[in-house]
SEROVEX-407487 format. One record per residue (C-alpha): residue in three letters; residue number from 1; y, x, z; chain. Coordinates in pm, whole numbers, plus 50000, padded with zeros to 5 digits. Example, Ala and Ser with C-alpha at 12.3 -4.5 7.8 and 13.67 -1.06 7.14 Angstrom:
2
(site Ala,1,(49550,51230,50780),A)
(site Ser,2,(49894,51367,50714),A)
! end
This chain:
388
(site Unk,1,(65937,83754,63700),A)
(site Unk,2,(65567,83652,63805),A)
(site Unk,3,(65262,83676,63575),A)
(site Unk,4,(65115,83409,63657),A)
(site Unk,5,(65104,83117,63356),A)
(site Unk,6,(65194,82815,63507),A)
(site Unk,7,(65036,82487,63339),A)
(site Unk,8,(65105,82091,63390),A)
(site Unk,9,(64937,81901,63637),A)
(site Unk,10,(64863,82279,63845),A)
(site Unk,11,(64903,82223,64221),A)
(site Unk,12,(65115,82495,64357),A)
(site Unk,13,(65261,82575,64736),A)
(site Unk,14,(65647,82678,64781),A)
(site Unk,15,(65921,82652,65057),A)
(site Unk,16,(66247,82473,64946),A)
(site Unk,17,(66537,82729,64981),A)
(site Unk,18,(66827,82480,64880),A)
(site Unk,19,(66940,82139,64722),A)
(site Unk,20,(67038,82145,64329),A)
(site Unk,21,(67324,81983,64218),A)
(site Unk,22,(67402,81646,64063),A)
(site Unk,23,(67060,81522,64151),A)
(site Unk,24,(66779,81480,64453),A)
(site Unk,25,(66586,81793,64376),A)
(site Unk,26,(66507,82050,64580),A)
(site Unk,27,(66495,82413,64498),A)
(site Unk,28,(66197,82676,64562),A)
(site Unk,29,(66027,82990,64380),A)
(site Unk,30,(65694,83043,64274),A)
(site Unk,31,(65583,83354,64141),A)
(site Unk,32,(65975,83445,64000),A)
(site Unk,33,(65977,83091,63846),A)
(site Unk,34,(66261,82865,63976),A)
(site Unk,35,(66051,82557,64096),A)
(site Unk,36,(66285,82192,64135),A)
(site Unk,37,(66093,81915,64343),A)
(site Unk,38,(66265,81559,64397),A)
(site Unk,39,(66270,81435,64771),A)
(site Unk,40,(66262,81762,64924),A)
(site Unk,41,(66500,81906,65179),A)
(site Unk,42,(66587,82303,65261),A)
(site Unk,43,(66337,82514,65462),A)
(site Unk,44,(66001,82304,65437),A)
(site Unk,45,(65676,82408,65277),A)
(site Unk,46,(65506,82168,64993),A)
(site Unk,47,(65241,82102,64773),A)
(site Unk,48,(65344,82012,64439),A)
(site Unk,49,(65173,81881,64088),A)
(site Unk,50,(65373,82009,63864),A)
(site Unk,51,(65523,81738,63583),A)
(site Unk,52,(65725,81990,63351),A)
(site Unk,53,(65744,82349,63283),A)
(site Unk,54,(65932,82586,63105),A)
(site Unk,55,(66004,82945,62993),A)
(site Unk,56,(66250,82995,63322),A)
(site Unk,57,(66190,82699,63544),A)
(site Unk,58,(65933,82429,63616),A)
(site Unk,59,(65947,82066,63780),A)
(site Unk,60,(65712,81949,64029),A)
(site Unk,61,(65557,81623,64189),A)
(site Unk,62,(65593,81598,64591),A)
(site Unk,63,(65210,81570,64683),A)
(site Unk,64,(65294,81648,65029),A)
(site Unk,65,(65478,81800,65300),A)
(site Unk,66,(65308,82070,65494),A)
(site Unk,67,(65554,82198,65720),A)
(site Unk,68,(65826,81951,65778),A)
(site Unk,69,(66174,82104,65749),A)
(site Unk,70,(66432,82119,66032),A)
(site Unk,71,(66720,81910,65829),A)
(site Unk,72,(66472,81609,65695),A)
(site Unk,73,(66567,81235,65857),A)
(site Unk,74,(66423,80922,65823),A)
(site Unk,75,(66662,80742,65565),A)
(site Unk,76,(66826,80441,65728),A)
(site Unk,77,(66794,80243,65442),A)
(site Unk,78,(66504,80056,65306),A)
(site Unk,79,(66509,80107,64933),A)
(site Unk,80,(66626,80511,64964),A)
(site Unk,81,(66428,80734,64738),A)
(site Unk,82,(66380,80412,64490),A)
(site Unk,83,(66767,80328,64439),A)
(site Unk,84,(66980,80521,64187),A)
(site Unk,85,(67238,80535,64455),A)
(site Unk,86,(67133,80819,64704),A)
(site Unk,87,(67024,81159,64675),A)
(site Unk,88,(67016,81307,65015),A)
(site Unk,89,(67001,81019,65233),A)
(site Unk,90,(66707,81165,65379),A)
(site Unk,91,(66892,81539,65469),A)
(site Unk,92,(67065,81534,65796),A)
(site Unk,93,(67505,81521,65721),A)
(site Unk,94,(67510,81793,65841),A)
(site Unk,95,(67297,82001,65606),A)
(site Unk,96,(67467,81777,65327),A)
(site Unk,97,(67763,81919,65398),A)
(site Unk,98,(67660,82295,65396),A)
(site Unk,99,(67427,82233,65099),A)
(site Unk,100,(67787,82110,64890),A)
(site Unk,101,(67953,82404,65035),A)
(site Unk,102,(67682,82631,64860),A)
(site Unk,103,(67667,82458,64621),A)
(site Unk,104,(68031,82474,64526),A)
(site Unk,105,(68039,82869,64621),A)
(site Unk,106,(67762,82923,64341),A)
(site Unk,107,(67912,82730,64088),A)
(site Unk,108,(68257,82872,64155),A)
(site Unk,109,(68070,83220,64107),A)
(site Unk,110,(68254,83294,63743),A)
(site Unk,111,(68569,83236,63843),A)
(site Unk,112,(68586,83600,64058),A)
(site Unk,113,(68633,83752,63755),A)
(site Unk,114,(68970,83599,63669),A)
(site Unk,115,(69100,83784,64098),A)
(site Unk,116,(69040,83692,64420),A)
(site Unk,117,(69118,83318,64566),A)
(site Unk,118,(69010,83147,64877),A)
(site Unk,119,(68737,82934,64925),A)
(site Unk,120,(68817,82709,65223),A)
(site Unk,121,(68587,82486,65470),A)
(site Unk,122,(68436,82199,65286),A)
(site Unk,123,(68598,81919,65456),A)
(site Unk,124,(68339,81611,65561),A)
(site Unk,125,(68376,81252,65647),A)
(site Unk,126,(68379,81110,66001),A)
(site Unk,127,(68200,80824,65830),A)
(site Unk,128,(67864,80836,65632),A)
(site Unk,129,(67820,80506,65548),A)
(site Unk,130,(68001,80233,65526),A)
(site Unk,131,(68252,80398,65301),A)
(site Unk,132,(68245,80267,64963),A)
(site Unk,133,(68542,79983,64889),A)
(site Unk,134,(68408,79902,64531),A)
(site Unk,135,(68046,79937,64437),A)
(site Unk,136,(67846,79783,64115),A)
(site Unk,137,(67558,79591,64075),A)
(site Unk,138,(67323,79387,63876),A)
(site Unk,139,(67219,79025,63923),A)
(site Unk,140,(66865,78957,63683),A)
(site Unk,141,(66811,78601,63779),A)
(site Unk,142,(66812,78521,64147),A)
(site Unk,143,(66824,78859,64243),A)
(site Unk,144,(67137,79132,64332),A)
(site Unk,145,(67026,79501,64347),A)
(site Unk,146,(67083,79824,64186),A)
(site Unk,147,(66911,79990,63875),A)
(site Unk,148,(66644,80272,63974),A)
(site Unk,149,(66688,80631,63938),A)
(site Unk,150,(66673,80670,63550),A)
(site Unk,151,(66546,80363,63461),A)
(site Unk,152,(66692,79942,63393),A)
(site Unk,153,(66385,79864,63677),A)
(site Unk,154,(66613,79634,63908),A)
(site Unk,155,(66549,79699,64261),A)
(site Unk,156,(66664,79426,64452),A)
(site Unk,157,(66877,79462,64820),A)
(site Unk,158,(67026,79210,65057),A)
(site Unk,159,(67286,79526,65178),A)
(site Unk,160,(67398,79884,65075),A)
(site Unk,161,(67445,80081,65335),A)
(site Unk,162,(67768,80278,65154),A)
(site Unk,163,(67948,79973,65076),A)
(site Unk,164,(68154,79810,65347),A)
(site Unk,165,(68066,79521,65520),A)
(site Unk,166,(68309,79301,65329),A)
(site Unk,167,(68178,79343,65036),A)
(site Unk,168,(67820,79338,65146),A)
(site Unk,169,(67930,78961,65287),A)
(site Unk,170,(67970,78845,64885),A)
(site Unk,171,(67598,78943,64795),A)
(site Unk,172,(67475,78621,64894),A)
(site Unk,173,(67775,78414,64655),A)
(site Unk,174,(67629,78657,64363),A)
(site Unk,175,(67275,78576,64395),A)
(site Unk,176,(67410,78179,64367),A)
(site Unk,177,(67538,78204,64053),A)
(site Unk,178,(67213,78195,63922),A)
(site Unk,179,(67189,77820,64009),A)
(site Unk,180,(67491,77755,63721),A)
(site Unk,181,(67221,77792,63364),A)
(site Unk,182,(67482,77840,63172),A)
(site Unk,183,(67519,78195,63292),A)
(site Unk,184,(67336,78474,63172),A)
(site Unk,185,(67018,78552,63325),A)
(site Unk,186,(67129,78897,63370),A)
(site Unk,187,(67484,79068,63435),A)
(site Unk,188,(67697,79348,63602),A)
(site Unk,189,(67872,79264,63889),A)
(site Unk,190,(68122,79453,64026),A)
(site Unk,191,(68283,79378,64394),A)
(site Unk,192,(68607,79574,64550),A)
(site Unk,193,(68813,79564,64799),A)
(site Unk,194,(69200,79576,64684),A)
(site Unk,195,(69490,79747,64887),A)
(site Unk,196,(69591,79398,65039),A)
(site Unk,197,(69234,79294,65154),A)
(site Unk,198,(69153,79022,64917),A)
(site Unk,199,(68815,79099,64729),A)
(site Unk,200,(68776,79137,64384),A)
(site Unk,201,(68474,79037,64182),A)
(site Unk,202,(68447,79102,63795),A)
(site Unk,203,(68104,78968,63577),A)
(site Unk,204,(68029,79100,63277),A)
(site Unk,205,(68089,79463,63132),A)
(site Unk,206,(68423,79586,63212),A)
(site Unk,207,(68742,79576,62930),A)
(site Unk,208,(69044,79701,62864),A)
(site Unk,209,(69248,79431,63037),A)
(site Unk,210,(68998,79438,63338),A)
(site Unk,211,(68914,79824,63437),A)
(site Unk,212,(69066,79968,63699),A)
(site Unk,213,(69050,80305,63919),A)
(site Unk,214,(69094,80364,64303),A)
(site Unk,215,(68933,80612,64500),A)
(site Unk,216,(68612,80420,64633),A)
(site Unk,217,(68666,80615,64925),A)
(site Unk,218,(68970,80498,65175),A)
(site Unk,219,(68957,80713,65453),A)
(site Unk,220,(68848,81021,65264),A)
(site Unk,221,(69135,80940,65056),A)
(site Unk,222,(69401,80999,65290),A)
(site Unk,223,(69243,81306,65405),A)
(site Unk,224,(69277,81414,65069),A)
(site Unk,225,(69643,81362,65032),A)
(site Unk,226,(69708,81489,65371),A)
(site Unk,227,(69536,81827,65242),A)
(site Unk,228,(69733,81827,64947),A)
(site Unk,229,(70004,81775,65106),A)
(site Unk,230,(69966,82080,65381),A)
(site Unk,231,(69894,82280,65127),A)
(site Unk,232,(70199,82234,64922),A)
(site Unk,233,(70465,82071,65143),A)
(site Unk,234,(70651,82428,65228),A)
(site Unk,235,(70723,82454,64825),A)
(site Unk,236,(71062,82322,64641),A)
(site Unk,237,(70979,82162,64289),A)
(site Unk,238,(71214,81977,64129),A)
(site Unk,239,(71031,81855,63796),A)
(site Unk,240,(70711,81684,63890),A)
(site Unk,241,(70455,81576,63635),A)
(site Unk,242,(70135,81382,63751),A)
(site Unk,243,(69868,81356,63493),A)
(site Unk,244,(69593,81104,63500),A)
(site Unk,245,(69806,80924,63741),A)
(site Unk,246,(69631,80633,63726),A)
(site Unk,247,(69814,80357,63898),A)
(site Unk,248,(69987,80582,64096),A)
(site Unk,249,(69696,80749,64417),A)
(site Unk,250,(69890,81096,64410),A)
(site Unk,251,(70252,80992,64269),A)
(site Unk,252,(70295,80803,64598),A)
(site Unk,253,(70271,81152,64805),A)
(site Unk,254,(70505,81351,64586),A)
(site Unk,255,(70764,81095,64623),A)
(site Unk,256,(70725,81107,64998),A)
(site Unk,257,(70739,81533,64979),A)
(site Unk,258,(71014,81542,64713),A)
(site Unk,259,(71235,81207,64681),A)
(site Unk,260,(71505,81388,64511),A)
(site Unk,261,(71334,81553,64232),A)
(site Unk,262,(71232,81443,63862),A)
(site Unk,263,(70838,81280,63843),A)
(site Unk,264,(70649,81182,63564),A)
(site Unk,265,(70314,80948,63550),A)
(site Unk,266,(70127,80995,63248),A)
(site Unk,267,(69820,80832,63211),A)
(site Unk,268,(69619,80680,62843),A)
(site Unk,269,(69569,80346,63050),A)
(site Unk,270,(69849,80086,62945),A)
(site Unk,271,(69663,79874,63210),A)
(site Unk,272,(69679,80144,63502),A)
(site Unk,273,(70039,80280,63405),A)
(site Unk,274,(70114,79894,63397),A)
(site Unk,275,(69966,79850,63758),A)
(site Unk,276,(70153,80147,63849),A)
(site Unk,277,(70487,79988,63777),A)
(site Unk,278,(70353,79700,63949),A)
(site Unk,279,(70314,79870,64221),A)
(site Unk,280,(70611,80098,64262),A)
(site Unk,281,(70868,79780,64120),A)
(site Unk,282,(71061,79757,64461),A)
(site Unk,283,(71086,80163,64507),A)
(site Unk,284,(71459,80229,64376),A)
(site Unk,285,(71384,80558,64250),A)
(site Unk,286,(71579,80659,63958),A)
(site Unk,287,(71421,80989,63877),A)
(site Unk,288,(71078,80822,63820),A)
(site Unk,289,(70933,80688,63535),A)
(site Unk,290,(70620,80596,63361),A)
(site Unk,291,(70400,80727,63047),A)
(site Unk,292,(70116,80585,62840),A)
(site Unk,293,(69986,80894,62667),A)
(site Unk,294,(69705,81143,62653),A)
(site Unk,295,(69737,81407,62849),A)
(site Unk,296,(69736,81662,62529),A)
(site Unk,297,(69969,81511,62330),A)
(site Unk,298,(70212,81457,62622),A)
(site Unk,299,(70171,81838,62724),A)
(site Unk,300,(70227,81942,62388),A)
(site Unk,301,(70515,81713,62251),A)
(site Unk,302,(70733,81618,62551),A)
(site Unk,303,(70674,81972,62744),A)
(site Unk,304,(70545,82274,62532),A)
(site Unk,305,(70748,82183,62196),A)
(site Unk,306,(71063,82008,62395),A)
(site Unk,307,(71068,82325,62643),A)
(site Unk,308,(71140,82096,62922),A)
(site Unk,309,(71035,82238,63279),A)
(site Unk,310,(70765,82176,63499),A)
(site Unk,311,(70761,82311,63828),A)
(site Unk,312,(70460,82157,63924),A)
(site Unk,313,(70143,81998,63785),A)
(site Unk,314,(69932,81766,63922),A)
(site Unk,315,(69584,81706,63714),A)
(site Unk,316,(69371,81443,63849),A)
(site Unk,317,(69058,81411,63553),A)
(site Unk,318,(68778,81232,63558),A)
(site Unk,319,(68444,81384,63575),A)
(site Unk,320,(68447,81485,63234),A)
(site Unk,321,(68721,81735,63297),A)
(site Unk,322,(68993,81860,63057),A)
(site Unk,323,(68945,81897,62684),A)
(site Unk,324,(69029,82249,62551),A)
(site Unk,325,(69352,82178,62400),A)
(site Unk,326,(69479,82031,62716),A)
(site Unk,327,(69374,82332,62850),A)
(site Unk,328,(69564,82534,62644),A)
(site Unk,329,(69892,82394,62666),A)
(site Unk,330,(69880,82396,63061),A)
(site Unk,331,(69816,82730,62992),A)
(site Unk,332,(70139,82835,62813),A)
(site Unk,333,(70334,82561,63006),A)
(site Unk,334,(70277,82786,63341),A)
(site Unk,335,(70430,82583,63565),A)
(site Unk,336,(70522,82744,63922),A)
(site Unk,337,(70254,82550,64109),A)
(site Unk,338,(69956,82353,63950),A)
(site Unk,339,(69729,82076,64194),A)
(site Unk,340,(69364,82059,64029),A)
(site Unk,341,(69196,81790,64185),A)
(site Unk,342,(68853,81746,64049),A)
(site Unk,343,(68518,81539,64125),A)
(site Unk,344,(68300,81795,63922),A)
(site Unk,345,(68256,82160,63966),A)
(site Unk,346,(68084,82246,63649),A)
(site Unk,347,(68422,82121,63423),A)
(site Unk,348,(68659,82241,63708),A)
(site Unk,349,(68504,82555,63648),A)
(site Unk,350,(68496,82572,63249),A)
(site Unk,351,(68881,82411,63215),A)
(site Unk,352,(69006,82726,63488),A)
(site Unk,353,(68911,82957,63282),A)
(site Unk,354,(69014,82883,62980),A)
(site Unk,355,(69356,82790,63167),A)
(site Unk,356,(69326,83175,63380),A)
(site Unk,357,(69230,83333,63024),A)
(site Unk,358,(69630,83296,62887),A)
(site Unk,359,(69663,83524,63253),A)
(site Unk,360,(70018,83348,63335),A)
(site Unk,361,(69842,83202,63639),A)
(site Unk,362,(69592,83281,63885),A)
(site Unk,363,(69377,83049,64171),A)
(site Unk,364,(69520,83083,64489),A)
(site Unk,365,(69267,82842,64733),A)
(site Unk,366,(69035,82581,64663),A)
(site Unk,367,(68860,82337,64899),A)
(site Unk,368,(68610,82074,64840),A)
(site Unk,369,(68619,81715,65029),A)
(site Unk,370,(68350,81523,65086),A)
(site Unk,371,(68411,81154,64928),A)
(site Unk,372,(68091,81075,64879),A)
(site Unk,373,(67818,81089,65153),A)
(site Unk,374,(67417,81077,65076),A)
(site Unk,375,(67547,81197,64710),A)
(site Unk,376,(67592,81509,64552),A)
(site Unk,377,(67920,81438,64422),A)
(site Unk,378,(68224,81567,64578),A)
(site Unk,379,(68591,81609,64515),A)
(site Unk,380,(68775,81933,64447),A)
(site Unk,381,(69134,82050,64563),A)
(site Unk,382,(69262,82370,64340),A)
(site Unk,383,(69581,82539,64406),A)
(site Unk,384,(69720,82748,64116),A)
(site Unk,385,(70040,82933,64136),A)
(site Unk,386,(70185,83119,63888),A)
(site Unk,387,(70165,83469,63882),A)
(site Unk,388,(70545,83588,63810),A)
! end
């Protein structure tokens, strides 16, 4: 560590080294200190005003760039930089994608303790934009934007670059509403695009009756179950269990690699698991069936305490992860082959080990996908296998 006392509102000079995760700062060192700037990009020099510091890091103000770095881009859209939406619109895709790949190596960093696995290619999109099939907005008034970083300021668009044109079509019918005074002068909107083209739009905060999940991502989609199913076609399971199936994303591969064996959709949404059997009403399938039920309380009554089989597991959690005592049971359940699909490193991370600590199963490959372009988010493929 430096010696130097660093104070608020000191102008400093530092060369970004790397993009953080889950946000748009840049990462640099001055004197020891880890130094995060917003609206930076790898391998330029800046001067910075610092906002914030602490004992082991410090957060700075871009005052300028002095040496303009080799992966900066002009950001195609308009509002970038002000929107919530995008954090590295202004990094070349390229760099995006070896910035995630970093940053996914780092953050996997505690799991070499628990053996050796293989971390694969991170897999990008052919398209960066264009990509999203359900997006959310506000309307205040006349006016249909997004919310800025951190804030309820409404910055107001006429397009989003991420979302696909169809849905960008509907802004226009949004801003309307606004004529009708017996609306609101403010709401959430949010548009998608459903599997059979027609265009959903949904006012108003989102309920029970009325939420919904899809991958926002189409084509990224398939080249996520087309991974998965590379990776795991050449194995025989016979008793399948999909958790957080949702209304159904991943169930519809297994049946296609394993039509004759036993699978199970659990998922705590009566309204997914409902549009699941929607869905899957004119498969005759005898061995599949349905379950509304937390993922803990199905691990623990129907498999751990019934001592029924699993010969592979397919987790699909939100970005919150797994909570420990799912973690647990997966852990004494040890099924032959587990599929860890995950859109957050930092709770992929804490739920393997707690599931590698039980040492009944070990990381054999993982692979991250990029579903999100001009984000930081990404989605995670983890192959477990069982170490008997």
């Amino acid at each position: 560590m430096g010696t130097l006392q660093l104070l608020v509102g000191q102008i400093i000079t530092l060369t970004i080294e790397r993009m953080a995760f889950d946000s748009d700062y840049g990462v640099g060192r001055f004197d020891g200190k880890v130094i995060f700037v917003p609206r930076t990009s790898p391998k330029e020099k800046v001067r910075v005003v610092l906002t914030k510091v602490r004992s082991t890091y410090a957060v700075g103000k871009l005052e300028q760039i002095l040496e303009k770095g080799p992966y900066r881009r002009l950001p195609p859209c308009p509002v970038a930089g002000r929107c919530g939406g995008c954090d590295w619109q202004h990094i070349k895709y390229e760099e995006q994608l070896k910035q995630k790949q970093g940053l996914l190596s780092h953050i996997l960093t505690p799991l070499n303790s628990y053996g050796k696995f293989t971390l694969l290619p991170f897999i990008g999109a052919e398209e960066e934009f264009r990509y999203r099939n359900r997006i959310q907005l506000h309307r205040e008034k006349n006016q249909v934007g997004f919310y800025a970083r951190g804030s309820r300021q409404l910055i107001p668009v006429k397009d989003c670059l991420l979302a696909e044109k169809v849905l960008v079509e509907h802004f226009q019918n949004i801003e309307l509403r606004a004529k009708d005074t017996s609306l609101p002068l403010q709401e959430r909107v949010e548009l998608a695009r459903l599997v059979d083209g027609s265009i959903l739009k949904q006012f108003g905060p989102p309920t029970a009756e009325t939420r919904f999940f899809a991958q926002v991502n189409t084509r990224q989609n398939d080249v996520l179950k087309n991974l998965i199913s590379a990776k795991i076609q050449t194995s025989n399971h016979d008793e399948i269990i999909d958790l957080y199936c949702g209304s159904g994303n991943i169930t519809a591969l297994l049946l296609q690699l394993w039509p004759r064996a036993s699978i199970t959709g659990v998922d705590l949404s009566k309204t997914l698991i409902q549009q699941a059997q929607k869905e899957f009403k004119s498969i005759l399938f005898e061995n599949l069936k349905w379950v509304v039920s937390s993922t803990a309380q199905y691990l623990k009554e129907e498999l751990v305490e019934m001592k029924k089989k699993c010969s592979l597991l397919v987790l699909d959690p939100p970005r919150v992860g797994l909570d420990r005592e799912s973690c647990h049971w997966i852990g004494e359940l040890s099924p032959k082959e587990i599929i860890y699909v995950s859109c957050n490193p930092m709770t992929l991370v804490r739920d393997l080990k707690l599931i590698l600590a039980k040492g009944r199963l070990r990381v054999d490959s993982i692979q991250g996908v990029d579903m999100f372009p001009q984000t930081t988010h990404m989605e995670i493929i983890t192959i477990l296998k069982n170490r008997v």
